[in-house]
N, C-alpha and C positions, 0 to 999 in steps of 0.2 A: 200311518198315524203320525201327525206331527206332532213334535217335542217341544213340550211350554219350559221357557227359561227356567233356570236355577233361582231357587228364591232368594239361595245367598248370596249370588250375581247379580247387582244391580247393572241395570244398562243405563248409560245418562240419557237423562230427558231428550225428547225429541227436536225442543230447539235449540239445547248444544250441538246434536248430532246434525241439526240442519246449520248452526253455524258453523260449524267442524270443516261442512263440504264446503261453503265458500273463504276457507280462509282464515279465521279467528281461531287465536293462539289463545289459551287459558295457561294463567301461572301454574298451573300444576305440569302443563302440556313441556311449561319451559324449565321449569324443574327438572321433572324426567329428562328431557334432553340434555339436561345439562349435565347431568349425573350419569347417564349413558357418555356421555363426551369425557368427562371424566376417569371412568373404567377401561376405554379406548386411548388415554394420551398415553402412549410410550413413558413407562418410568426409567428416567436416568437418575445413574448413579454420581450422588456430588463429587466423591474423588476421582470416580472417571472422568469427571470433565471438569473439573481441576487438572490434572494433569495431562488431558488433551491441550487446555489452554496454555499451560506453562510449557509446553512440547511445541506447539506451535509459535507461540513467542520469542522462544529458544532458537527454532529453525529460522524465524523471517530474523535475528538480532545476527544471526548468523551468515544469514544471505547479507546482510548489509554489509559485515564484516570485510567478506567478499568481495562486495563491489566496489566498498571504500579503499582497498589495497591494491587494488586493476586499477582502480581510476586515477590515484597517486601515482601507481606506475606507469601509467600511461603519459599523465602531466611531468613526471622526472625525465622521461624518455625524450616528452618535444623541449624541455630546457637545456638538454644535452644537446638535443642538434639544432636549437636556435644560437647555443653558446657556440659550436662548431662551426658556423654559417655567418657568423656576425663579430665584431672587434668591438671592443669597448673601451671608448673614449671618455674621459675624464677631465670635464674642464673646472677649474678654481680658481675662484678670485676673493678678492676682499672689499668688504662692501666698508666705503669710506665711510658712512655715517655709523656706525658701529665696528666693536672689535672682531665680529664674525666673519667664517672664512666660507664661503656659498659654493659648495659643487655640483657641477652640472653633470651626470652621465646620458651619454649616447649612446645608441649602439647603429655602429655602419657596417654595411652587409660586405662579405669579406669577397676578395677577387679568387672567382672562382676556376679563373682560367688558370692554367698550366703553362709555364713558362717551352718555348721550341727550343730546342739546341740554334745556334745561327751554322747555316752551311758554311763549309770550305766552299772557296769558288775558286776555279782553275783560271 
């Protein structure tokens, strides 16, 4: 014996259900979806991600910190041995069209050879 629909069960007409198959979205279709989309988005909590942000901000202010005091110390380190490596010449003079005194600094790279002892010779 086949079972005749529920009366209180509407079924939609037959040419929704034949647009249905090829394709055609009705705003109720998109409703639903969207409200099913809705029940599914993972709920976060604002002060969790408040304080994820401010934790991360925290770390990367941090890591710069870091990098900023390597990288000055890196730049102190080649001033030291550019200062070690080189003489610094100073030259002045006085510019006759005014009362100013114009200094020039050089810097000349220092001799890096080692003086020999001179031999006794027999």
């Amino acid at each position: 014996m086949a079972e005749d629909p529920q009366p209180d069960q509407q079924q939609p007409p037959y040419g929704s259900r034949l647009a249905g198959m090829f394709g055609y979205v009705t705003p109720e279709d998109r409703l639903r979806w969207e409200q099913q989309r809705e029940q599914n988005r993972p709920r976060v909590n604002a002060a969790k991600l408040a304080a994820k942000a401010m934790a991360g901000s925290m770390l990367e202010f941090g890591d710069r910190t870091v990098h900023a005091k390597l990288d000055a110390a890196h730049r102190v380190a080649a001033q030291r041995e550019f200062d070690t490596a080189h003489n610094k010449v100073v030259h002045k003079r006085r510019d006759p069209g005014s009362r100013s005194i114009i200094e020039t600094v050089d810097y000349e790279p220092k001799d890096q050879r080692q003086a020999i002892e001179p031999d006794w010779e027999l």
